[in-house]
C-alpha positions as a Markdown table, in Angstrom:
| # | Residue | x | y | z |
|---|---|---|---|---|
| 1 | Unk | -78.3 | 130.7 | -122.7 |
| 2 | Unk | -80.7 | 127.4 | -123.5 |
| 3 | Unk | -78.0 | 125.9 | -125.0 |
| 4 | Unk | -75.3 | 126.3 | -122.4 |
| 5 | Unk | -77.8 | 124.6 | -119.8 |
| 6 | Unk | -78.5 | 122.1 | -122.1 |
| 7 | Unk | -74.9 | 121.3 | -122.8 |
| 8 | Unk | -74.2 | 121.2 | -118.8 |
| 9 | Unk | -77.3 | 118.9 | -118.5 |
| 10 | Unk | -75.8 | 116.8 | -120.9 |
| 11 | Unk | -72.4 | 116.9 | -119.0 |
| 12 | Unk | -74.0 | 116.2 | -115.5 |
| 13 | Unk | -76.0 | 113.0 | -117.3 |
| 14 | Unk | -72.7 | 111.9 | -119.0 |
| 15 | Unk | -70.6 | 112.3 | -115.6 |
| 16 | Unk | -73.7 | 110.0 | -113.3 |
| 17 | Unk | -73.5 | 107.8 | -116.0 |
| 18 | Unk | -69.7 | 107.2 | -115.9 |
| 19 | Unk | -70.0 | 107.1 | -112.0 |
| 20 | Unk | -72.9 | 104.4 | -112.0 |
| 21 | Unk | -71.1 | 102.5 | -114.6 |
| 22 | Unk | -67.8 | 102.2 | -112.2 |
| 23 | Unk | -69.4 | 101.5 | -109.4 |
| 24 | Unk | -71.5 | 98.6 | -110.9 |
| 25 | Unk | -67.7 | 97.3 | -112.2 |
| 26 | Unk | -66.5 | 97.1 | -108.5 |
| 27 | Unk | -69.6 | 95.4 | -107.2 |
| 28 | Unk | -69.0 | 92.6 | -109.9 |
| 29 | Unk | -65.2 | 92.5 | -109.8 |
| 30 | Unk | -64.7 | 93.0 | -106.2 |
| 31 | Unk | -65.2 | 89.8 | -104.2 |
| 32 | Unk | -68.3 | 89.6 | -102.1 |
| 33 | Unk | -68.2 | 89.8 | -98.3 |
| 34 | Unk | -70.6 | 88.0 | -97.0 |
| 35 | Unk | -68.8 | 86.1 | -94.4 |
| 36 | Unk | -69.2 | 86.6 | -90.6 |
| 37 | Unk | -66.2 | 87.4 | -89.3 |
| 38 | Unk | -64.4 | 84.3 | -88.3 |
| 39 | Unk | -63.0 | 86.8 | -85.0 |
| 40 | Unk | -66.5 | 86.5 | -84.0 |
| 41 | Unk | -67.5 | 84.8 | -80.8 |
| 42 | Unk | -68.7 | 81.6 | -81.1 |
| 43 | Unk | -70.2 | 79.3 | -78.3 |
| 44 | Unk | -68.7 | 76.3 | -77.0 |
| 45 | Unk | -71.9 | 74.2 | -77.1 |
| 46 | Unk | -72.3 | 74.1 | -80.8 |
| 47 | Unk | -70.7 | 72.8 | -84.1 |
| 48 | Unk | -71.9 | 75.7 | -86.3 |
| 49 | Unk | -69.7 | 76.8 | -88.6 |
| 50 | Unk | -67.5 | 79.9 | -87.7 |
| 51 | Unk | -68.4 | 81.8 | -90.8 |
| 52 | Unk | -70.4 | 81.2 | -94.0 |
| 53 | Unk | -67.5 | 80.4 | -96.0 |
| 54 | Unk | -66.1 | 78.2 | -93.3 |
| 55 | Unk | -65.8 | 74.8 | -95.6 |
| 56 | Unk | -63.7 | 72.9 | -93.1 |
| 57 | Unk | -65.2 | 69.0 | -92.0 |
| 58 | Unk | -67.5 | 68.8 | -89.2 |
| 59 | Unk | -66.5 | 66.6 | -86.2 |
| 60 | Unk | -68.5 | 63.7 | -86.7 |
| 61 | Unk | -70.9 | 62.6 | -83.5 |
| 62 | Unk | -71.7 | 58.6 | -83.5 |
| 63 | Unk | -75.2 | 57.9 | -83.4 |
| 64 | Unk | -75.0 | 56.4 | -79.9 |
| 65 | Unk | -73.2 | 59.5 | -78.0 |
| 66 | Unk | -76.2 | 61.7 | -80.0 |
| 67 | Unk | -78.9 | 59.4 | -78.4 |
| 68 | Unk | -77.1 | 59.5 | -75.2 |
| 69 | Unk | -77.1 | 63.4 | -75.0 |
| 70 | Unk | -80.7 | 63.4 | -76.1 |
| 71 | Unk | -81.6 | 60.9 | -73.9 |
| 72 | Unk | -80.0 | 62.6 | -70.3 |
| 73 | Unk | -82.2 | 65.7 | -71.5 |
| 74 | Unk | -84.8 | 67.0 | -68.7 |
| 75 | Unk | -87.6 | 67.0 | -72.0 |
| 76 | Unk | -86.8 | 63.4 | -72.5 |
| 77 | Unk | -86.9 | 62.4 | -68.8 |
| 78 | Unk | -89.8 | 63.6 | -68.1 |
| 79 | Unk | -91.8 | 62.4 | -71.4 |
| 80 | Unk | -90.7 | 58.9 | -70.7 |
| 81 | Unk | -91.9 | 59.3 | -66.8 |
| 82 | Unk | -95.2 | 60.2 | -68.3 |
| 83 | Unk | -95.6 | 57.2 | -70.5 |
| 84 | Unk | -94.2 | 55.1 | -67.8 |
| 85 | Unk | -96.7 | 55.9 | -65.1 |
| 86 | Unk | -99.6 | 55.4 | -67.9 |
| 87 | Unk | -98.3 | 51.4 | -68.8 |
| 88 | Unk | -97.4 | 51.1 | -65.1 |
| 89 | Unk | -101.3 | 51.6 | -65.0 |
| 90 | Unk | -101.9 | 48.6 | -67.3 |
| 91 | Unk | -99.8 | 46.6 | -65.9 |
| 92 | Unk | -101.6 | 47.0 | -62.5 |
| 93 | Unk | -105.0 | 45.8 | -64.5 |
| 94 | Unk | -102.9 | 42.8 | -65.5 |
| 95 | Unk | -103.3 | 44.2 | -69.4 |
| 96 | Unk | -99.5 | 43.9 | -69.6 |
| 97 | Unk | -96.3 | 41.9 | -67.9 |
| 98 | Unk | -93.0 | 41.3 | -68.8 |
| 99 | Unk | -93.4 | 38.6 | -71.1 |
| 100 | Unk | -95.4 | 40.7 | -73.2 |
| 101 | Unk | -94.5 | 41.4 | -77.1 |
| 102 | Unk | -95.6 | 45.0 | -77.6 |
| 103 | Unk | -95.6 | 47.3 | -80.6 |
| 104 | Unk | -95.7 | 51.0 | -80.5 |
| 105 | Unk | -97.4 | 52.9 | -83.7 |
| 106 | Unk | -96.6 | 56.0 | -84.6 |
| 107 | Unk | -93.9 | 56.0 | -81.8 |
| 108 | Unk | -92.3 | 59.3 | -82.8 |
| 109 | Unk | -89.2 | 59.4 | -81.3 |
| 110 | Unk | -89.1 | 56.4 | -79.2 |
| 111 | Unk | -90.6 | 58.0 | -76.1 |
| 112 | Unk | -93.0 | 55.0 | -75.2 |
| 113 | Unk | -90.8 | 52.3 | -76.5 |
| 114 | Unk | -88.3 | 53.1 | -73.8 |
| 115 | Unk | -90.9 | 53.6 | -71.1 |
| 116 | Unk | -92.5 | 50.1 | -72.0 |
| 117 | Unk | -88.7 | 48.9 | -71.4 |
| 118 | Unk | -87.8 | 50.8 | -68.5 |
| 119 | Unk | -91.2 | 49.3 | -66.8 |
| 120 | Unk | -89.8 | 45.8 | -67.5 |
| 121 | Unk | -91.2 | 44.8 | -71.6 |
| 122 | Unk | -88.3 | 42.5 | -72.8 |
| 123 | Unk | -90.2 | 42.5 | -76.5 |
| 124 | Unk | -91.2 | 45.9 | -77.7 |
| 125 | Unk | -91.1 | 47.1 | -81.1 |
| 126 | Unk | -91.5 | 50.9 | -81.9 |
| 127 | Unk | -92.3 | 52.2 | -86.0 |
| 128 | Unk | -92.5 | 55.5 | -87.1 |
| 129 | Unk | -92.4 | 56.8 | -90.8 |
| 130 | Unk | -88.9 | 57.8 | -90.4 |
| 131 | Unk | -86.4 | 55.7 | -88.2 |
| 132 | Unk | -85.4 | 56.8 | -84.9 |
| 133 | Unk | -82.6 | 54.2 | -84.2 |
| 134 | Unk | -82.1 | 52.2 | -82.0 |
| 135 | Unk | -85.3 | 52.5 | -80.8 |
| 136 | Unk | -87.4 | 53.1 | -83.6 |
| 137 | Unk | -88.1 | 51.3 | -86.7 |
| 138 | Unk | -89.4 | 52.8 | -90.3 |
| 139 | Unk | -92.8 | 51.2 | -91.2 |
| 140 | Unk | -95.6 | 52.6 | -92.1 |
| 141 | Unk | -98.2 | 52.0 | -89.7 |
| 142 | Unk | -101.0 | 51.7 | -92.3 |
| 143 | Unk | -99.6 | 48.7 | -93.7 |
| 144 | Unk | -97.3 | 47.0 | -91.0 |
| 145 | Unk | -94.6 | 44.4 | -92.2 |
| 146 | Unk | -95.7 | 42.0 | -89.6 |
| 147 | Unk | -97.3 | 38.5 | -89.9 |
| 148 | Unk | -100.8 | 38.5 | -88.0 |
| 149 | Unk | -101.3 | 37.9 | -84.6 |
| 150 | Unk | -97.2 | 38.0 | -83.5 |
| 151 | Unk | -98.1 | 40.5 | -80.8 |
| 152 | Unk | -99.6 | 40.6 | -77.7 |
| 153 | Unk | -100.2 | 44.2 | -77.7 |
| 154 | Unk | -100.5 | 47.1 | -79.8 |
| 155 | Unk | -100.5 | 51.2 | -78.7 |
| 156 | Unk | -101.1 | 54.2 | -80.4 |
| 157 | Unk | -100.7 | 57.5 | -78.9 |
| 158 | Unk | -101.5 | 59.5 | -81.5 |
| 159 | Unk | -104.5 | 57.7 | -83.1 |
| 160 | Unk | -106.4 | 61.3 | -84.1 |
| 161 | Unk | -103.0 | 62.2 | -85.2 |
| 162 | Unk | -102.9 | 59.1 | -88.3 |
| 163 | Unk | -103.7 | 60.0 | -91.8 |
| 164 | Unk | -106.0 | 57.1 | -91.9 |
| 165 | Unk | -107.1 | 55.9 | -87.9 |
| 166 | Unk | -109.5 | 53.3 | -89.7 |
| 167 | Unk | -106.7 | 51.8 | -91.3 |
| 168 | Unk | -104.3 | 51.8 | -88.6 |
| 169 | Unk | -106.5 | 50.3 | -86.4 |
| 170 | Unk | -107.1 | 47.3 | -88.8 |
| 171 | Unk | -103.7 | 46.4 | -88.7 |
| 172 | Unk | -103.3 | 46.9 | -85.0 |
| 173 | Unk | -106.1 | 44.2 | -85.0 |
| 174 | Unk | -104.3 | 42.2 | -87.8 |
| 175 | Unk | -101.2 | 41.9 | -85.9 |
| 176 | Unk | -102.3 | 41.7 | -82.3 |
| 177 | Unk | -103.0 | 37.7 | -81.6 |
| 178 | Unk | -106.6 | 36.8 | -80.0 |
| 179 | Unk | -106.9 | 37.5 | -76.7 |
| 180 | Unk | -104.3 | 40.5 | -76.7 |
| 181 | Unk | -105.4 | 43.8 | -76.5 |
| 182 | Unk | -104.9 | 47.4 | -78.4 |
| 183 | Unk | -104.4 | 50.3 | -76.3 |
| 184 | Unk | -105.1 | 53.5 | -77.9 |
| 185 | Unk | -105.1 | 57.6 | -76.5 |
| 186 | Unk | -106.7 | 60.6 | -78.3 |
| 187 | Unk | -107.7 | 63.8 | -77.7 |
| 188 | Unk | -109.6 | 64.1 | -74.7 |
| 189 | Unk | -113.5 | 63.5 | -75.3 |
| 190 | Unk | -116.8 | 62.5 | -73.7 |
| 191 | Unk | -119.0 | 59.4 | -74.7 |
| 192 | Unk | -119.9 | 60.3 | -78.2 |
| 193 | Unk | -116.3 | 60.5 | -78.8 |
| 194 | Unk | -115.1 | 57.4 | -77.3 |
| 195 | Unk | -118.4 | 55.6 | -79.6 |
| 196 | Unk | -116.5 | 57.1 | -82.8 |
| 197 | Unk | -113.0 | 55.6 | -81.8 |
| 198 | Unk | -115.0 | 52.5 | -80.4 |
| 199 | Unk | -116.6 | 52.3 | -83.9 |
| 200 | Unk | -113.2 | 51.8 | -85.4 |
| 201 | Unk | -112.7 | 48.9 | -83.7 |
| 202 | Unk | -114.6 | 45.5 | -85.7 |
| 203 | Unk | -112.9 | 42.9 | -83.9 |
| 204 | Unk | -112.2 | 44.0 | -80.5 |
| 205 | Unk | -114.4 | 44.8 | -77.4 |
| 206 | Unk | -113.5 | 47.9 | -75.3 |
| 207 | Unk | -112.4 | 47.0 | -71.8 |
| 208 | Unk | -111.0 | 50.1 | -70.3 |
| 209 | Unk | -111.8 | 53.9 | -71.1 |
| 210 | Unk | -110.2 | 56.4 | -68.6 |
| 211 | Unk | -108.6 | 60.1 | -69.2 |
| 212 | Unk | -105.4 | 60.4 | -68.4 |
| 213 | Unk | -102.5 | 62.8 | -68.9 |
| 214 | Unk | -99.5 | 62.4 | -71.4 |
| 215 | Unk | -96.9 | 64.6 | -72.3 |
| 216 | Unk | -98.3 | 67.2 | -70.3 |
| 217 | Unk | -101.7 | 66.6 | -72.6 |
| 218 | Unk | -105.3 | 66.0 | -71.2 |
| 219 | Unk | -105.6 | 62.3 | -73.5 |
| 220 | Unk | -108.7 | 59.6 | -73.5 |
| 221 | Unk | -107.3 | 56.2 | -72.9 |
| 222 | Unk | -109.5 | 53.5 | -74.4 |
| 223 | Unk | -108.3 | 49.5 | -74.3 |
| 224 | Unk | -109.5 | 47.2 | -76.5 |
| 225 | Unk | -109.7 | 43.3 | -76.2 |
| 226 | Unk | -109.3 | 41.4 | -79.6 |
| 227 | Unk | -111.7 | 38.6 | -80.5 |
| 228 | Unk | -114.1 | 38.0 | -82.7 |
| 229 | Unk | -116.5 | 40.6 | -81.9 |
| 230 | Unk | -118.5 | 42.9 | -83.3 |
| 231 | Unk | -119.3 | 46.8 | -82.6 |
């Protein structure tokens, strides 16, 4: 009686054996279908390929119809607005004018670049890690490639933001001619904040400390003159 268990046992285990081996056969021969169906719905809008084994060439957008749909955006609009009311600002304290040569650190995507030239800046120069063309420029705003004193002023938006804000703001000075001015916004903060940014600043006098809003963020605005002064 053992043994004819036994020897159906060992049938059963010979037979799942068999099965498992076949069936790990067609999972290798058989060809994978891991494509989306190409029948599926896709939406108008977007250049997403159809399926995952869709190969064929994307249409290729030029970099000026790409900038021109980011540009109409609502997002874009309305950062630009924001930056445009805060230079419209300096340009009613007579900080800034038309004539003036202005550099934008840490410019991101170009958003205060274009508002300095959509309030009337014929000379602005935006720089950013990374290139945003046309708009933006790749330098590394901890070691500009700029002779010294060739602007007339220098902004930073994001001054908490830079790996090294002492540095930054030693080029800022560097490049920014006597008399010109560096224009910088961080985190919103009270008096012993505004000291600690102040304190940054070895050759340049602060002139201007106000809180504003940009990009929808509460910001501390602090304007520097550059001379030969001394915190």
């Amino acid at each position: 009686m053992e043994r004819n268990i036994e020897k159906m046992l060992n049938r059963v285990s010979t037979a799942f054996i068999i099965i498992g081996t076949l069936i790990m056969l067609l999972m290798i021969l058989q060809t994978p279908k891991t494509c989306i169906s190409p029948e599926a719905p896709s939406k108008p809008h977007t250049h997403f390929p159809r399926s995952t084994c869709d190969t064929s060439p994307r249409k290729h957008l030029p970099l000026h119809k790409k900038n021109a749909r980011l540009w109409s955006s609502n997002a874009w609009k309305t950062r630009v607005l924001s930056f445009s009311d805060y230079f419209l600002r300096l340009r009613d304290l007579g900080l800034i004018h038309n004539h003036t040569k202005a550099l934008c650190l840490s410019a991101g995507a170009g958003h205060a670049p274009m508002a300095m030239e959509r309030i009337g800046l014929g000379d602005v120069t935006g720089v950013e890690l990374v290139d945003s063309g046309p708009v933006v420029r790749k330098a590394d705003p901890h070691d500009l490639p700029f002779f010294d004193g060739v602007f007339d002023l220098a902004f930073d938006g994001n001054l908490g933001e830079d790996l090294f804000p002492g540095r930054v703001v030693e080029e800022m000075e560097r490049t920014v001619r006597k008399g010109g001015v560096c224009v910088v916004a961080v985190e919103e903060c009270g008096g012993e904040g505004v000291r600690e940014v102040a304190g940054l600043f070895l050759r340049s006098r602060v002139v201007d400390v106000v809180n504003v809003t940009l990009e929808g963020l509460r910001k501390t605005s602090l304007v520097f003159k550059v001379g030969d002064f001394k915190t």
